[in-house]
Each structure stands twice: as structure tokens, then as C-alpha cells.
C-alpha positions as CSV (number, residue, x, y, z in Angstrom):
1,X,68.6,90.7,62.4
2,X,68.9,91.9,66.0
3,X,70.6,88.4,67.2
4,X,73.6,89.0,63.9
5,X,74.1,92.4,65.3
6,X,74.2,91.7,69.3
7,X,77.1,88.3,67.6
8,X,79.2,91.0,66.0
9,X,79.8,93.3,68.5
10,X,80.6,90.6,70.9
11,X,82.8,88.9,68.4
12,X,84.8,92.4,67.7
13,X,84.5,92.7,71.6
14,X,86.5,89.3,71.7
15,X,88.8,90.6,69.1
16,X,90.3,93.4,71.0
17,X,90.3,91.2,74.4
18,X,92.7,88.8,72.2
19,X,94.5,91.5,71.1
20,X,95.1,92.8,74.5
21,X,96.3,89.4,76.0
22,X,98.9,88.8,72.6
23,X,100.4,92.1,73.8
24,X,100.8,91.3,77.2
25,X,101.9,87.9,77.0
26,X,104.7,89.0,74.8
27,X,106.1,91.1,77.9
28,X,106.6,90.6,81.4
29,X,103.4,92.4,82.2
30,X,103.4,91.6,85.9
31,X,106.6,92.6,86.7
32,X,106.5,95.6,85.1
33,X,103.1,96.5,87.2
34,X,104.2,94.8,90.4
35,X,107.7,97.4,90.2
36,X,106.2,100.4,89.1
37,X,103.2,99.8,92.2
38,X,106.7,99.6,94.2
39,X,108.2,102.7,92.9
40,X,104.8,104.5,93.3
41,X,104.7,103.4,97.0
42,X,108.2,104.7,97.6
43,X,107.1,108.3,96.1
44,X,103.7,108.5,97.9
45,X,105.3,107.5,101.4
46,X,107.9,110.5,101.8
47,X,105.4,113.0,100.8
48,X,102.9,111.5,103.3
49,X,102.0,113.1,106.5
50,X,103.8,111.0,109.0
51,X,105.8,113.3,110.3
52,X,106.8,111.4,113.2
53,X,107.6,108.1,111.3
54,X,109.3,109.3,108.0
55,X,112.9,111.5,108.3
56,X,112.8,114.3,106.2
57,X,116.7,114.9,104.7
58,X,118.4,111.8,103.1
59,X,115.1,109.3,103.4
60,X,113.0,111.4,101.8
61,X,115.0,112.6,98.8
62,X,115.9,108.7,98.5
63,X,112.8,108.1,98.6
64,X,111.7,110.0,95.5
65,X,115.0,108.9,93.8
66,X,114.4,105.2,94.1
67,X,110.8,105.5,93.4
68,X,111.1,107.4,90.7
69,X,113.9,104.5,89.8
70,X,111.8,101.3,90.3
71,X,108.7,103.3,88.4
72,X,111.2,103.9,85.2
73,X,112.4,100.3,85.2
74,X,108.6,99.2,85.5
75,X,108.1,100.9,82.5
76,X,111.0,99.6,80.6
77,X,109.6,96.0,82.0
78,X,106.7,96.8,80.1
79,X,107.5,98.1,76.9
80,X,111.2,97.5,76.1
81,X,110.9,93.4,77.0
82,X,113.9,92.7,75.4
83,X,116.0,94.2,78.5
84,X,114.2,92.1,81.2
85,X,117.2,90.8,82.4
86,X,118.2,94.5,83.2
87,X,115.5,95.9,84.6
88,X,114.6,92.7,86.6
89,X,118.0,93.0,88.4
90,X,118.1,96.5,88.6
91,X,114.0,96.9,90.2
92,X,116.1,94.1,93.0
93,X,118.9,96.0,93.6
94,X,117.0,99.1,94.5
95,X,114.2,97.7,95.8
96,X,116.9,96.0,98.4
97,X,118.5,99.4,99.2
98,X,115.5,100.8,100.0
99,X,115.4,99.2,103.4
100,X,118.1,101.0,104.6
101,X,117.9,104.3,102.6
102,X,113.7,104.7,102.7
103,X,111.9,104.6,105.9
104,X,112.6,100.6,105.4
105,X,111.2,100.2,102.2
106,X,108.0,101.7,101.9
107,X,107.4,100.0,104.8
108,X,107.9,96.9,103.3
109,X,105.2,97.2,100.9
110,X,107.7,98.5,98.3
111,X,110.3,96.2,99.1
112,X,108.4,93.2,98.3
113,X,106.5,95.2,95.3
114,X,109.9,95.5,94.1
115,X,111.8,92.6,94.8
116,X,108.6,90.0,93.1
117,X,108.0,92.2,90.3
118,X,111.9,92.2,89.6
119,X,112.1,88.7,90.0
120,X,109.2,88.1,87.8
121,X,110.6,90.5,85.1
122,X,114.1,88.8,85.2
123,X,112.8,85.6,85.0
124,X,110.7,86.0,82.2
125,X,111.2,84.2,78.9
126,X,110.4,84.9,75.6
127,X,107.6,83.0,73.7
128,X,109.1,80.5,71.2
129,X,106.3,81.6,68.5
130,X,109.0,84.2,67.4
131,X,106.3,87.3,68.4
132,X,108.9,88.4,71.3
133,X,112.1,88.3,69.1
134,X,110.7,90.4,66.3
135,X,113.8,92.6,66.6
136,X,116.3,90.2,69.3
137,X,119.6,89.0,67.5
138,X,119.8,85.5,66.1
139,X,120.9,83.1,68.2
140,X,123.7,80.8,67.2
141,X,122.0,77.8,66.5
142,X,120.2,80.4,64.3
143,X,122.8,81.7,62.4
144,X,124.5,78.4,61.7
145,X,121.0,77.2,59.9
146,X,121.4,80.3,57.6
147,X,124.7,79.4,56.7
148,X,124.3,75.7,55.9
149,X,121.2,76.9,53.8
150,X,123.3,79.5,51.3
């Protein structure tokens, strides 16, 4: 009795551990993280007390503006997958701009937060199981199978 009881919670366990990774292998999980810890290092750095290092003015207010930017497109990484290719670009773009608007980036650390978690979200593809593309338009190839069909 005590041995079924200690296999189904460890089996349920194991169900919500597989439901966890089918929800994040359907998204480009670590490029969503790895630009929103790049945002969140651009925010935290201006408000820091380096007085002597950070310039209050145009790299500060940047500094919250492009944080705030790469923290938004982390979160569209995560949970609107189907505009990857967006977002990816995008997280680069600022993440790039940074260097010369932001106290060089975060110091670099946001920089390369943002440029590999934008890379990673742009070059993410979705799975071929059809999970991804509940709601993507057809493709061609698609289409033209539907129309030999009726």
C-alpha cells in the first residue's frame, strides 16, 4: 500500500515535469530568458550607485528605455513564439545600440545577454510535430495538398 502511493505521486510528479518541458520546447525558452536577464541588467545598472562610472542624463534614461525594451521582447520570446523572427532581431538591434547609448552595454554583460538570447530566439525553429503551429498560416505546400484533396 505505502510503495503504490510513494509510485503515484512520483508518477504525477513526472507528469507535470513533462508538461513543463512540452511547453518550453515549443518556444524559444532560452532566448527569451537570456534577453530579458539583458534587459534587467540594463535597468539595474543606471539605478546603481556608481556614480563615478554611469552618466546620469541621456545614458541613464537609455538605459531604462532599452532595458525595459530587451525585457518586453524577452517576454514576447517566450510567450508569442510565433514572432521569433521579430523579437530575435529586434533584442540584436538594441542590444547593439546599447554600447554606445548605455554605459557600454551593461558593461558588456547586457550586450552579450542580448545579442545570444536574440540570436537564439531568431534562430529558433518550430517543431515539425505541428504543436508550434497550432495557430501559424499554412504553408504552401500545405495549401496545395488541401486543394488536390477537394
Amino acid at each position: 500500500m505505502l510503495v503504490s502511493g510513494a509510485h503515484t505521486r512520483s508518477t504525477s510528479a513526472y507528469r507535470h515535469t513533462g508538461s513543463w518541458r512540452s511547453w518550453g520546447r515549443r518556444r524559444p525558452l532560452l532566448g527569451g530568458v537570456l534577453t530579458a536577464a539583458a534587459g534587467v541588467s540594463l535597468l539595474i545598472l543606471p539605478g546603481a550607485s556608481l556614480s563615478v562610472v554611469l552618466l546620469p542624463g541621456v545614458a541613464g534614461t537609455s538605459g531604462f528605455l532599452f532595458g525595459a525594451g530587451l525585457c518586453v521582447l524577452g517576454l514576447f520570446l517566450v510567450f508569442q513564439p510565433r514572432s521569433h523572427a521579430f523579437a530575435g532581431v529586434g533584442a540584436v538591434i538594441i542590444a547593439v545600440a546599447s554600447v554606445v547609448t548605455t554605459n557600454l552595454g551593461g558593461f558588456g554583460l547586457g550586450l552579450v545577454l542580448g545579442v545570444l538570447g536574440g540570436a537564439f530566439g531568431f534562430a529558433w525553429v518550430p517543431d515539425d510535430r505541428g504543436e508550434a503551429t497550432a495557430g501559424a498560416i499554412p504553408s504552401a505546400e500545405q495549401t496545395s495538398d488541401h486543394r488536390e484533396d477537394g
